[in-house]
N, C-alpha and C positions, 0 to 999 in steps of 0.2 A: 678700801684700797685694793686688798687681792681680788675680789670681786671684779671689779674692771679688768684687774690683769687677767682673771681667765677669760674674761668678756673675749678681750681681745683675741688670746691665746685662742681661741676657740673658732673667732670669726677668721681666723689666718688658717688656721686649721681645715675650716668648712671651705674657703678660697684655694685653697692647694688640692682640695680635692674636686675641685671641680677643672682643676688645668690636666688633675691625673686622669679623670676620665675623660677629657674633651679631647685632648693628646696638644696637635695634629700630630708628631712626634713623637718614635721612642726617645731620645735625647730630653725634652720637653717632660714627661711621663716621668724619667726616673731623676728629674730633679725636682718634680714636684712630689714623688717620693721618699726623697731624699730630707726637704725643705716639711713634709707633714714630722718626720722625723725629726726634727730639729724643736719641732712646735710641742711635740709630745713630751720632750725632754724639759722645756720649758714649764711647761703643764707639774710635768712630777717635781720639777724642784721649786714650785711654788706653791705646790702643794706640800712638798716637805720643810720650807718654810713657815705655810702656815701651821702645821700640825706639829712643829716641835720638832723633827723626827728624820734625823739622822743616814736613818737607814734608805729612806727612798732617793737621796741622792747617790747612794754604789746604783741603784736600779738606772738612775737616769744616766751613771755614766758608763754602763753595760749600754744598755739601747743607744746613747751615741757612738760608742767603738761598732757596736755590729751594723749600723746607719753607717758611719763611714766608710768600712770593710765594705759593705753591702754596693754602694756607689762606687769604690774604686772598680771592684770585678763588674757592674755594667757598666762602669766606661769601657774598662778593658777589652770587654764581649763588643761593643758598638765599632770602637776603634779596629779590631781586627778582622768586623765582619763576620765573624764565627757566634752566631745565637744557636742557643743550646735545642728552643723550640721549634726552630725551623730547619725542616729533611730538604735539603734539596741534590 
């Protein structure tokens, strides 16, 4: 049964990352980085389900808080216009 579920995990995973590299979009880009983040989270706590093991679910819920943090400050940066890599 967990076998499918990383199937999955994985093939959603491989899918998000081809919307981050295709774009057309920043907006686009950082919610498919957003949303691989989401999948990773998934990944470790089905992985800490299968292995018994406690501990990798603080790990999955650290990488969701800073996936979340991490998306609100690039909306923040989109919506104000102000990107930190571009001098103009």
């Amino acid at each position: 049964m967990t076998t499918a579920i990383f199937a999955m995990l994985v093939l959603g995973l491989f899918l998000a990352l081809i919307r981050l590299v295709r774009g057309p979009s920043l907006p686009d880009r950082v919610v498919a980085l957003d949303l691989m983040a989401s999948f990773s989270v998934g990944l470790i706590a089905v992985y800490a389900v299968e292995m018994n093991q406690a501990m990798y679910l603080d790990v999955a819920m650290a990488l969701a808080l800073v996936a979340f943090l991490g998306t609100i400050a690039f909306a923040h940066s989109i919506e104000i216009g102000a990107l930190p890599w571009r001098k103009s």
